[in-house]
C-alpha positions as CSV (number, residue, x, y, z in Angstrom):
1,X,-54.2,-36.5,-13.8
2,X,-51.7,-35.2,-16.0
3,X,-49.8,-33.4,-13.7
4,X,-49.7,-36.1,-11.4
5,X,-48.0,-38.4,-14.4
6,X,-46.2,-36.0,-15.1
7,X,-45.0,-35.5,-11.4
8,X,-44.5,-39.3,-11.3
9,X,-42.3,-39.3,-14.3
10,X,-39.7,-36.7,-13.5
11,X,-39.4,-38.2,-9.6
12,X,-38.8,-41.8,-11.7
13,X,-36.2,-39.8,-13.6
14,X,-34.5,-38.4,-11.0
15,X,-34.7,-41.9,-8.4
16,X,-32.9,-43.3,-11.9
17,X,-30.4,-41.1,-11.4
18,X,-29.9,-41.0,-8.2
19,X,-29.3,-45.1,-8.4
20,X,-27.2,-44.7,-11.1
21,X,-24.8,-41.8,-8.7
22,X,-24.9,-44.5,-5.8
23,X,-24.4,-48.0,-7.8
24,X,-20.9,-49.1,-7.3
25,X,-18.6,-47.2,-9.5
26,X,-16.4,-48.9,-11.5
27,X,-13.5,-48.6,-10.8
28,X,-9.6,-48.1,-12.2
29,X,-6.1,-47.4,-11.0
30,X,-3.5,-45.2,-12.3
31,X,0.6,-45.3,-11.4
32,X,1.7,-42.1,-12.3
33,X,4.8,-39.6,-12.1
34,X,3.1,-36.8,-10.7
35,X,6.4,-35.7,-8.9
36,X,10.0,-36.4,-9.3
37,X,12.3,-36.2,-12.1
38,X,9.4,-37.4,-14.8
39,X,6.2,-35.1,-13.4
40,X,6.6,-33.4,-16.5
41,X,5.5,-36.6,-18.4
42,X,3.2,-37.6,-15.6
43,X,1.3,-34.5,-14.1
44,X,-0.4,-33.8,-17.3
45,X,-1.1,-37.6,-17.5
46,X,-3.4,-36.7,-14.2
47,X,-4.8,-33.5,-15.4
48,X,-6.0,-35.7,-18.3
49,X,-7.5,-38.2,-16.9
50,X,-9.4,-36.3,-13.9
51,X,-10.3,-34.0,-16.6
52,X,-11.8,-36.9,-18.8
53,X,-13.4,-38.8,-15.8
54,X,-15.5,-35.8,-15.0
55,X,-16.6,-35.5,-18.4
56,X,-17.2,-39.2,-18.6
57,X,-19.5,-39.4,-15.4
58,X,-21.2,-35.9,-16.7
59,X,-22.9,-38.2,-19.6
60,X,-23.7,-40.9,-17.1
61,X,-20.5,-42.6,-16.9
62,X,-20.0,-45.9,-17.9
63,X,-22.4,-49.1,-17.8
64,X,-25.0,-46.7,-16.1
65,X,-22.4,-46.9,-13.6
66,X,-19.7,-43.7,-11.8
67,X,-16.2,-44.3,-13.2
68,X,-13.6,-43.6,-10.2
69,X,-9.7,-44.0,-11.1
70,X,-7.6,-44.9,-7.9
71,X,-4.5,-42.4,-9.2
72,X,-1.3,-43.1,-7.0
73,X,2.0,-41.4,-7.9
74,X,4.9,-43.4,-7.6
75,X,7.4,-39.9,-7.7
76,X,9.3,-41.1,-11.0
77,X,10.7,-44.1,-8.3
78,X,10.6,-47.9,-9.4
79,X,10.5,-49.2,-5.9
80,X,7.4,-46.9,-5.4
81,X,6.1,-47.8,-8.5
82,X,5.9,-51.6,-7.9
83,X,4.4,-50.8,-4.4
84,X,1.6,-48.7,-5.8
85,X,0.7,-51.7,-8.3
86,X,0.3,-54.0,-5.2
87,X,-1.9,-51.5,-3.7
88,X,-4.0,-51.4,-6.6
89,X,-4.3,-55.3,-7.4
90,X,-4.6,-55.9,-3.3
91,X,-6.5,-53.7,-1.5
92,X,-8.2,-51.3,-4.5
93,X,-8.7,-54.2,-6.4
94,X,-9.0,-52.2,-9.6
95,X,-10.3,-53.6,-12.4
96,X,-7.1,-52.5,-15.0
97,X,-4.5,-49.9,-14.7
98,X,-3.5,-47.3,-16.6
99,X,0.3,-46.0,-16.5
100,X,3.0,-46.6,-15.2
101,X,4.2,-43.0,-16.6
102,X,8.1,-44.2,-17.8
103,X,9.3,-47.4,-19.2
104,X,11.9,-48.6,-16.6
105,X,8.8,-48.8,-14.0
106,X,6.3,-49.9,-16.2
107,X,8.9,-53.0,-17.0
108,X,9.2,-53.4,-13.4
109,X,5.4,-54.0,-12.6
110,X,3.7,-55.5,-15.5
111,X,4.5,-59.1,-14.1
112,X,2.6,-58.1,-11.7
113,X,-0.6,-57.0,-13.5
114,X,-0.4,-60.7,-15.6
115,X,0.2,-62.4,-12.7
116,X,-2.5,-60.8,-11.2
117,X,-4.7,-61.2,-14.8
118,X,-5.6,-57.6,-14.5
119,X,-4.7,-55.6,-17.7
120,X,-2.1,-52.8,-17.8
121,X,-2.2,-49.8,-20.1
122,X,1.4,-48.2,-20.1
123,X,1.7,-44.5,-20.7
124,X,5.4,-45.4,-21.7
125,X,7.5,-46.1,-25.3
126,X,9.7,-48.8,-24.4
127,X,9.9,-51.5,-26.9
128,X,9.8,-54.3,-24.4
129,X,6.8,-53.5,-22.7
130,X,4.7,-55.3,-25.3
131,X,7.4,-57.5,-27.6
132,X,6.8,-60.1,-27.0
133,X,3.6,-59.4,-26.2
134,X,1.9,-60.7,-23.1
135,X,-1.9,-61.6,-22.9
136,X,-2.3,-58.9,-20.5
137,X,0.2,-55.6,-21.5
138,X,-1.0,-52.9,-23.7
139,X,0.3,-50.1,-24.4
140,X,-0.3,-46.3,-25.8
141,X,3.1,-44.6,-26.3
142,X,4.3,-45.0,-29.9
143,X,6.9,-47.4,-29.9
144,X,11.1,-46.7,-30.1
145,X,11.5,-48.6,-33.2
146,X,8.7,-46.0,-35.1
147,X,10.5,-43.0,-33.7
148,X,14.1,-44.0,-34.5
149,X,12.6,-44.8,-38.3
150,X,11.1,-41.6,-38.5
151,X,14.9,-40.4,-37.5
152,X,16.6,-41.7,-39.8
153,X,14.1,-41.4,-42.6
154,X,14.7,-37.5,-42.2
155,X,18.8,-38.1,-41.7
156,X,18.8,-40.2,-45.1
157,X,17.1,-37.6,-46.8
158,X,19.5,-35.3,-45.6
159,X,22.2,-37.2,-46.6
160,X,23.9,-38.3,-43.9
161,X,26.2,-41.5,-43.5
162,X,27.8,-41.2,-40.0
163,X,26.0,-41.4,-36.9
164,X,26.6,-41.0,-33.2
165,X,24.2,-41.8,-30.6
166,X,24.2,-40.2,-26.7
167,X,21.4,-42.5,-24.3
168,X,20.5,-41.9,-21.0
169,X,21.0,-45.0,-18.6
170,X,17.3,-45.7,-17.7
171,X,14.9,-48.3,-19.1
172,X,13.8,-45.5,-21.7
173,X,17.1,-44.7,-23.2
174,X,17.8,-48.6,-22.4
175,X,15.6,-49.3,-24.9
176,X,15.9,-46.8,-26.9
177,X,19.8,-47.8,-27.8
178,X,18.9,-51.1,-28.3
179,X,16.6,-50.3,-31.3
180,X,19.4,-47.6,-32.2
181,X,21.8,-50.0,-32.6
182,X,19.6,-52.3,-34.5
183,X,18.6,-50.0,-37.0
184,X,21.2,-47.6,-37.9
185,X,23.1,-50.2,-40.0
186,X,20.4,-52.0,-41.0
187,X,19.7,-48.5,-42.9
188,X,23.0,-48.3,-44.5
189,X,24.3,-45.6,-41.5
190,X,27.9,-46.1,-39.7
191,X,27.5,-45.7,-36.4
192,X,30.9,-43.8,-35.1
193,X,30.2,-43.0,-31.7
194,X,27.9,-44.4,-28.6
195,X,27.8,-42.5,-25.4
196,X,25.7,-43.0,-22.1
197,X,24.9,-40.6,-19.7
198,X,23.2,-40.8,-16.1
199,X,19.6,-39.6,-15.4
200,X,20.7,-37.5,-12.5
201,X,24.3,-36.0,-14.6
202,X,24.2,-32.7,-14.9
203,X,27.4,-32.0,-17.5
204,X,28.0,-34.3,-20.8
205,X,30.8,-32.3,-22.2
206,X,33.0,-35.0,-21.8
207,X,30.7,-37.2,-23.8
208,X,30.1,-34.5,-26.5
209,X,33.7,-34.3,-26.9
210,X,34.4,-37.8,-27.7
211,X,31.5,-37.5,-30.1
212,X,32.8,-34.8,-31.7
213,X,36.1,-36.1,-32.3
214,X,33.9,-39.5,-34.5
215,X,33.4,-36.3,-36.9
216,X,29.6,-37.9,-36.7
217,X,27.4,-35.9,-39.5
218,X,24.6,-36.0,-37.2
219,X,24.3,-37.1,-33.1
220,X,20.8,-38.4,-32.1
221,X,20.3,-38.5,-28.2
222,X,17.6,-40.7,-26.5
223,X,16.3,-39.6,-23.1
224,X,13.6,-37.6,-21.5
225,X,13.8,-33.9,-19.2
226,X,16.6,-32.7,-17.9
227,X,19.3,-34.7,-19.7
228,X,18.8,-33.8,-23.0
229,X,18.3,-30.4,-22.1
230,X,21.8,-30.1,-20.5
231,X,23.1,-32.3,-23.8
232,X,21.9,-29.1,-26.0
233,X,23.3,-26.6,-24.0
234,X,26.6,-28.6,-23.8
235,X,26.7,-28.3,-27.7
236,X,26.5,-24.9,-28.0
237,X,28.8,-24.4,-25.2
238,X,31.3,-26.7,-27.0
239,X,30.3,-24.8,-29.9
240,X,29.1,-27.5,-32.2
241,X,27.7,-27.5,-35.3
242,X,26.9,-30.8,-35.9
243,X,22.8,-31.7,-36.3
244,X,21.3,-33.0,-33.5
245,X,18.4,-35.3,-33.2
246,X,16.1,-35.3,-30.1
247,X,13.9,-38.3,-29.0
248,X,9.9,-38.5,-28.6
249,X,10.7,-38.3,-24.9
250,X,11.1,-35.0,-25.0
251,X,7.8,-33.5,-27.3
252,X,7.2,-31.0,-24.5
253,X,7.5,-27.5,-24.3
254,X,9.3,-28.3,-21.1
255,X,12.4,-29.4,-22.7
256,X,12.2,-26.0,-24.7
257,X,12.0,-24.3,-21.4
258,X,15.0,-26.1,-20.1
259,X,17.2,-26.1,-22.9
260,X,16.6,-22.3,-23.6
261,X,18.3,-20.7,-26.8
262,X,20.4,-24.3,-27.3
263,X,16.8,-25.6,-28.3
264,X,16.8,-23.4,-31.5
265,X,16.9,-25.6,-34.6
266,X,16.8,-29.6,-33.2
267,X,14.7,-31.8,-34.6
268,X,13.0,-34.7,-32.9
269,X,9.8,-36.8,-33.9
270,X,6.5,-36.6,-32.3
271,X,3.1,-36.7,-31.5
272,X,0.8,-35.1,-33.9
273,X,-1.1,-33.2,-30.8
274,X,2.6,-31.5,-29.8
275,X,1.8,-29.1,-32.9
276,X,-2.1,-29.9,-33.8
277,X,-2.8,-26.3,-34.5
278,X,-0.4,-26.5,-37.2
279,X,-1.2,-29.5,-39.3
280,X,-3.3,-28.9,-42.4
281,X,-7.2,-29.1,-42.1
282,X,-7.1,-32.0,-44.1
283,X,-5.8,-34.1,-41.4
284,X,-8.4,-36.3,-40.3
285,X,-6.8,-36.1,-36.9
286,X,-7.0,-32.9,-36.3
287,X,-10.4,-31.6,-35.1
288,X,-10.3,-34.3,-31.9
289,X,-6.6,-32.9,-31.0
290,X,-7.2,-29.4,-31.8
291,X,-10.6,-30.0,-29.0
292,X,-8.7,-31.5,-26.8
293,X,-5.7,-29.2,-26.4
294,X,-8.2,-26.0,-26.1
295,X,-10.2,-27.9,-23.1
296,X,-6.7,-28.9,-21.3
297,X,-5.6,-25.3,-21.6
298,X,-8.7,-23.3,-20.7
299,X,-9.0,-26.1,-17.6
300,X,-5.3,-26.0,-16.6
301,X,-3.9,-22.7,-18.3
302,X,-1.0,-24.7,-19.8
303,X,0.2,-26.7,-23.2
304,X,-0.7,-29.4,-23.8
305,X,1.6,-32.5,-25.1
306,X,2.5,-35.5,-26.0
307,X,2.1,-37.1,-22.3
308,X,-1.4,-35.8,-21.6
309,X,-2.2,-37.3,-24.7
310,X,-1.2,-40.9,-23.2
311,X,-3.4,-40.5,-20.4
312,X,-6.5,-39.7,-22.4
313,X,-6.1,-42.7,-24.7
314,X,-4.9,-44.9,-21.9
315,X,-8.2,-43.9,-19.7
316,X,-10.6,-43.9,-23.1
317,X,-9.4,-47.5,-24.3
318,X,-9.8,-48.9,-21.3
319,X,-13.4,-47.4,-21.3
320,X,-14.4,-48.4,-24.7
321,X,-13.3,-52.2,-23.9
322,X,-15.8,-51.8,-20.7
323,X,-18.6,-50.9,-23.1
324,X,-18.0,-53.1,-26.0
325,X,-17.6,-55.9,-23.6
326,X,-20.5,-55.0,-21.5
327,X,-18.7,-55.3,-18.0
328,X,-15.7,-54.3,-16.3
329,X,-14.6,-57.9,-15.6
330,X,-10.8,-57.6,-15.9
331,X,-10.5,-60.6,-18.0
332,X,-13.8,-58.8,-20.2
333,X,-11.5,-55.9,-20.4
334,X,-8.3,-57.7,-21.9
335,X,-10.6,-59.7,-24.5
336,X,-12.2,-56.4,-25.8
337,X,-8.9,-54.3,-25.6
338,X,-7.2,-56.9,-27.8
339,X,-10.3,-56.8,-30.2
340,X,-10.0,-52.7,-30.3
341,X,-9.9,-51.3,-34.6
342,X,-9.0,-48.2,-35.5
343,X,-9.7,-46.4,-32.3
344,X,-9.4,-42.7,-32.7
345,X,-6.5,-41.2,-30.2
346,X,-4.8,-38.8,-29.3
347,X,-1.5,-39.9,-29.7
348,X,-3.0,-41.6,-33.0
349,X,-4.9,-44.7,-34.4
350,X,-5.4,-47.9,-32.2
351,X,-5.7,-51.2,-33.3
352,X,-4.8,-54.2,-31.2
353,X,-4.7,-57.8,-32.1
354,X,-3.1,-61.2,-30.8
355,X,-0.2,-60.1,-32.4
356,X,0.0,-56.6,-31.5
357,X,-0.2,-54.8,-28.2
358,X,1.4,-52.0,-29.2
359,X,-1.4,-50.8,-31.1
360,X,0.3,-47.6,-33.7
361,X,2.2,-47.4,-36.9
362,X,4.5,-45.0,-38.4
363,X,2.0,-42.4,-38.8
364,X,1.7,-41.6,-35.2
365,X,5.1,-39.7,-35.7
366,X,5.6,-36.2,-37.3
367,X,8.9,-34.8,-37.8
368,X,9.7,-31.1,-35.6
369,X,12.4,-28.7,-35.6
370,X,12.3,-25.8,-32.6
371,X,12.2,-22.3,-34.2
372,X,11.9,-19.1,-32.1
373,X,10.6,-21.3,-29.4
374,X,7.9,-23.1,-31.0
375,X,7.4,-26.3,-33.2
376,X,7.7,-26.3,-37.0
377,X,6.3,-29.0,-39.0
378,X,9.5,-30.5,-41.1
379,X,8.9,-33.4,-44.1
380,X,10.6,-36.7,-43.8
């Protein structure tokens, strides 16, 4: 009698789940820049989340219920980005998205998500994406106007008065200028040169040279791989010696692959994770990064960074709203993700309101300087 109850129990347990493996998953999409000039942002993005997704449905997924994500690659192109998004509001009918990857196409499709009243994570920095903030926008990368502080916190310190500032002509360095320009005087700074260069240029001496003739004491250059790597091989080519700032965009060991020796010594803020193995053990961040960046390198035998990072907290926020709301209703989705308090990330702390979309504060930022190849922790 036992055995048969005991028969009886484990074929209940495994018809459970089995249902649970064939109920309808639920389901997300992804618009990421797998290929093209920003893969280096995006691929890990998709390493991340597939990685996370399979870990997810290993505990039983979510609701009882398989989590799929729809990823689509939209090959760093903003025409291929916005026709991704209507795939995934149309035919996939996913219930949010997560990416796009950069700013200029996450600008370029959001209207579409609130139109649509399906929410959007963006895995990009951009300002604009969520001020002001729309019902349905969220986003994960730490805002311009947190990295340019952290910037010019360090330049002040270092005593520097005149700045000059070299942005790439894409909605990242867009953006990125704008809040430069805000915020340099508005620190007391004179701002005594302000260059633009292409995405696709592949030589900004000429730029460099105006700079240097400003006699700046420090440049700061906004854009993501391979710009800035050509800018820092420029400098040492012109033979420069004036500081040079990097932006978040490029917290890769990419962009220290690019820019080769002309790396050694720049300074840029970013993402705890890009150097989580060196912040002190007191850091109450840094057992979940130090975890993650050992399972993304034994799975994909490569660094991790800051990009990864955006997919894991894009894909696990959008998660945690589908459990605390108890459904994976869009509209249940928005309500919860807007409700979301001090949400332990990757990239760092999340808390959303009414009022905030954006979701990070100043501490998501730690200043770097490139030594020998490698990061080194730096103070303000």
């Amino acid at each position: 009698m036992r055995l048969h109850a005991a028969v009886f129990a484990f074929c209940a347990l495994i018809l459970t789940a089995t249902a649970a493996l064939a109920a309808d998953p639920v389901r997300l999409g992804a618009v990421l820049s797998v290929s093209g000039p920003a893969s280096f942002l995006g691929e890990p993005e998709k390493n991340t989340i597939q990685m996370e997704v399979d870990k997810i449905n290993a505990a039983g997924g979510v609701l009882g219920r398989p989590l799929e994500v729809v990823i689509l690659d939209d090959e760093t192109d903003v025409n291929k980005a916005v026709l991704a998004t209507d795939r995934l509001l149309k035919k996939e009918r996913v219930s949010a998205i997560l990416g796009p990857t950069t700013s200029g196409n996450s600008l370029a499709v959001m209207g579409k998500a609130a139109a649509a009243k399906v929410p959007l994570i963006s895995c990009s920095a951009a300002e604009k994406i969520t001020k002001p903030v729309n019902p349905y926008i969220f986003k994960v990368a730490p805002s311009d106007r947190l990295a340019v502080a952290r910037i010019l916190s360090h330049a002040k310190k270092q005593g520097y008065k005149k700045l000059a500032i070299l942005t790439v002509s894409d909605g990242f360095g867009q953006a990125g200028r704008e809040v430069l320009k805000e915020l340099i005087p508005a620190d007391g700074f004179t701002l005594v040169a302000d260059e633009v260069f292409g995405p696709k240029d592949t030589d900004m001496t000429a730029q460099l040279t105006k700079i240097q003739g400003a006699s700046p004491d420090a440049v700061i250059c906004w854009g993501t791989n391979p710009g800035p790597a050509v800018v820092a091989k420029n400098r040492v080519q012109l033979g420069m010696k004036t500081p040079l700032y990097m932006s978040h965009g490029v917290a890769s060991k990419k962009f220290i692959e690019l820019a080769g020796d002309a790396a050694e010594g720049l300074l840029l803020p970013a993402g705890k994770i890009t150097a989580a193995d060196k912040l002190p053990d007191s850091d109450p961040e840094k057992a979940q990064l130090v975890a993650y960046t050992k399972a993304y390198g034994e799975k994909f035998n490569a660094p991790v960074s800051t990009f990864g990072g955006h997919g894991y907290d894009s894909l696990h926020l959008a998660v945690k709203a589908i459990s605390d709301a108890g459904s994976d209703k869009p509209q249940a989705i928005r309500d919860a993700l807007e409700k979301t308090k001090a949400f332990p990330g990757i990239g760092g702390i999340f808390t959303y309101s009414p009022e905030d979309h954006a979701g990070l504060g100043p501490d998501a930022f730690i200043m770097l300087r490139i030594e020998k190849g490698d990061w080194v922790i730096v103070g303000d």
